[in-house]
N, C-alpha and C positions, 0 to 999 in steps of 0.2 A: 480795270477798276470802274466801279459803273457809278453816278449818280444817281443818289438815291435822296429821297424823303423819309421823316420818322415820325409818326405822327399819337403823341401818347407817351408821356416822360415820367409814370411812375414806379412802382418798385422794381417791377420788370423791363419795360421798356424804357428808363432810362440805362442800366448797365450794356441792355443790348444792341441800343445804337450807340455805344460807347466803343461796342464791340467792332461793329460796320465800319466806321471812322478809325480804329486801330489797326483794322485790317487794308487801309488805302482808299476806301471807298471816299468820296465826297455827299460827305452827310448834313442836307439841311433837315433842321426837327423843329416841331411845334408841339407846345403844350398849352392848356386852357389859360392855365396858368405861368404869364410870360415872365415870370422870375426861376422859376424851373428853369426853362430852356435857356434862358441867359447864365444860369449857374455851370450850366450839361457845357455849352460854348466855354464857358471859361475854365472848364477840366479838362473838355479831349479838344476843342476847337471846331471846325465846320461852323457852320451859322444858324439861327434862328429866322422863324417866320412868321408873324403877325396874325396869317390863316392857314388852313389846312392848304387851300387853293395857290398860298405863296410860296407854302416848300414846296409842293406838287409840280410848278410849273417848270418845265425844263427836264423833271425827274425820269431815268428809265426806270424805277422802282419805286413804290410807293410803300411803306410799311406800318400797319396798325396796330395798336397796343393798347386800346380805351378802356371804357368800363364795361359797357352793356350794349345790349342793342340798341336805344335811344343814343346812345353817346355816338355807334359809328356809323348812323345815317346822318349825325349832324355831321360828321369830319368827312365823312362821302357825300353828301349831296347837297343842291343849291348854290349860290350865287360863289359861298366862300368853301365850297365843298372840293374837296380834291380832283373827283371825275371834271369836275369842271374846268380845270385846267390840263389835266394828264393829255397826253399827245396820243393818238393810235399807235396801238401796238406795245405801248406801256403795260406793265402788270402791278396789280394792287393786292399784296401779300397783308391778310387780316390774321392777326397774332390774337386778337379777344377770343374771349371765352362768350359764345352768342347761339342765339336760336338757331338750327340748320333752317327755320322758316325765313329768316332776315338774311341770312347768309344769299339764299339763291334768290331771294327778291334783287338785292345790291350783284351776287351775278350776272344779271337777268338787265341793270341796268346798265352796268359796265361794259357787257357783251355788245347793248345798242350804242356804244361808244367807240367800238374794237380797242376796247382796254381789257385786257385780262384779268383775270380775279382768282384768286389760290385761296382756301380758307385753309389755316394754317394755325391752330389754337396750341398751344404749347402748354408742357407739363415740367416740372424740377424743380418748380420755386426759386424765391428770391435769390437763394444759395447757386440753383443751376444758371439762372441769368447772370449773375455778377462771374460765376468762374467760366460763362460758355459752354456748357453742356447741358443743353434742354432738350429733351423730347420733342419732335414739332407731326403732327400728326396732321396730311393734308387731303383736301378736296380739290377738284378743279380739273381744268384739261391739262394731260399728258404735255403740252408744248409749251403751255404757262408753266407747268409744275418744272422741268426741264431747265427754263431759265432762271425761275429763283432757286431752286436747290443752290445753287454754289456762291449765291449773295445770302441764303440763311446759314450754312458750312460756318458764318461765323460766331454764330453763338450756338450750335447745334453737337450733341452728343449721336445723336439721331433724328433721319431725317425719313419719311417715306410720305409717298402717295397712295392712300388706301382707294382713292375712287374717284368718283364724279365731285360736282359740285354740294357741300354739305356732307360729305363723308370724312372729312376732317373732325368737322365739330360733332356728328355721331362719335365718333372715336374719341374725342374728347369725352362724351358725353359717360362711355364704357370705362374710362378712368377714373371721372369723378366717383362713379358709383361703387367701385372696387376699392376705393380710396375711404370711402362713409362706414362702409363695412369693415375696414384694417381698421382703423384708428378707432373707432367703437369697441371691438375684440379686443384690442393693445388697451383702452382704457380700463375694461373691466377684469382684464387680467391685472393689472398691477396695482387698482384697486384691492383686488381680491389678494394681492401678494401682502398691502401696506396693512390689511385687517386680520391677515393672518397672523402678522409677525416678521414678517419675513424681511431677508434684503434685499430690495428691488433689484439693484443691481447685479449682485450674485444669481438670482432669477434668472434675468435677461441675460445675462453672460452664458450661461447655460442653455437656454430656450431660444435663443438666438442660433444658436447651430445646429440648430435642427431645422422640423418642418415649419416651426412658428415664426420662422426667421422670417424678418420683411424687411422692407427699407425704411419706414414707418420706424419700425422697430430700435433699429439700428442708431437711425439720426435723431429723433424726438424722445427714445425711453428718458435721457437723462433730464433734459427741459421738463417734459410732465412730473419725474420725481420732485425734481425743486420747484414746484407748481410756479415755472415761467414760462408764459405763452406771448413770448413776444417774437416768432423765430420762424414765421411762415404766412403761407394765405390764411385771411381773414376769416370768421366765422361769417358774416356779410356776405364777402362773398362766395364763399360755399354753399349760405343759404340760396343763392343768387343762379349760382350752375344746378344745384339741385331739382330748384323749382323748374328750369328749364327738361333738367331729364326727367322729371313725375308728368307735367307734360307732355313730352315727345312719346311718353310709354302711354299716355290717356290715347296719342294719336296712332301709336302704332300694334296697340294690345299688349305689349309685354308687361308682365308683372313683377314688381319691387318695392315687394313689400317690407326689404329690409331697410333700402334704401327711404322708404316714406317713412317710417320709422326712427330712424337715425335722421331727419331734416327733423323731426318735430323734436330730437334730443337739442339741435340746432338752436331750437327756438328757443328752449327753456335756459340755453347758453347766453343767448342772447338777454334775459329777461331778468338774467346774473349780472347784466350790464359788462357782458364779454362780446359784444359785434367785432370786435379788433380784436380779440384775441387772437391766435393761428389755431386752428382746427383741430391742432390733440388738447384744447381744451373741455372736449367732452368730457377726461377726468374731475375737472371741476364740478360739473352736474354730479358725477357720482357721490363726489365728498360733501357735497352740500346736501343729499339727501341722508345724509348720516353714514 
């Protein structure tokens, strides 16, 4: 069992150092917010940390779960930043959803440290963190990726190395975008069921066994019927990974133009005073347009 650090105690990353610490590990966590982490202590145990640098120090593992890019260059770098403490030869497993441009910046610094760096962005929502089975989709070298595989094994459904450094969070990035497109489809389909007449669910039940079948489908049809959207990732931040992959495609040529399209339905979600919604609130845009 290895000591580890958790650094980022929200929807996600509090269940899944809950996980680390149920599986034997010794887990110190920090959050920004130190009544969080004093709550996460007093449900599974391990300790809390004042800074990222305080659970860091001593850690053979380091793990990230923040907001954004801004968020994990504060919890990585400077005075109370975790590299700052991490020992050689430690690795630093980043679970955010972030630029592959900050990604290989922060592996680029950690390398000058001989601390290793796995970017490691995960997919399953809040539902997959609480029961341990996330998708975790990685970048990095072969020898880092190697050694955290079997300290992520605990909240992991699946686990792989697509490539170098920033080919996790590309792979993230091919999720989000296949993700904008289902739940769009799946809106204006059961839209199109509720103005026909019809019963959603007798729809779905049938439409679901076949080719239209998703997991979208499956876990969110009932929630969007009874227009509740409180049961997944945020519109925020959806818009938030999106704007990173319309980006990464200005840098790399590829074209998504569905994906541009479904961020600006995003927006108008947003402007419904839905930012917290979970993401098959795109139905809402459609009922509000009559």
């Amino acid at each position: 069992m290895a000591k580890i650090a958790f650094l980022g105690l929200g929807v996600m990353g509090y269940p899944m150092a809950g996980h680390l610490q149920a599986a034997g590990h010794d887990v110190t966590v920090y959050n920004r917010t130190a009544s969080k982490a004093e709550a996460w202590v007093g449900e599974h145990g391990g300790t809390s940390a004042p800074t990222p640098a305080a659970a860091a120090s001593g850690a053979e593992f380091v793990m990230a779960c923040v907001g954004n890019d801004d968020d994990l260059r504060a919890v990585c770098l400077g005075a109370d930043g975790a590299f700052a403490a991490m020992d050689e030869g430690c690795v630093f497993v980043d679970h955010t959803t972030v630029s592959a441009k900050v990604t290989r910046e922060l592996f680029e610094a950690a390398a000058g440290k001989g601390i290793g760096f796995v970017d490691a962005p995960i997919s399953g929502g809040q539902a997959g963190a609480e029961n341990g089975a996330l998708s975790i989709m990685c970048g990095g070298e072969q020898a880092h990726y190697d050694r955290a595989e079997p300290v992520m094994d605990a909240y992991a459904r699946i686990c792989r190395r697509i490539g170098d450094s920033g080919a996790g969070q590309m792979t993230k990035m091919c999720n989000q975008i296949a993700i904008a497109g289902l739940v769009q489809g799946l809106s204006e389909a059961l839209h199109f069921a509720e103005k026909a007449g019809l019963d959603g669910r007798a729809v779905v039940e049938v439409i679901s066994q076949g080719a239209a079948g998703s997991w979208q489908m499956s876990n969110r049809y009932e929630t969007m019927l009874d227009d509740q959207f409180e049961h997944g990732f945020a519109v925020d931040w959806m818009r938030k990974d999106l704007g990173i992959c319309l980006d990464t495609a200005d840098e790399t040529g590829a074209s998504l133009p569905v994906t541009a399209l479904v961020d600006q339905f995003y927006k108008d979600v947003q402007k419904l005073g839905g930012g917290r919604w979970d993401t098959s609130s795109l139905i809402k845009r459609l009922r509000a347009l009559g």
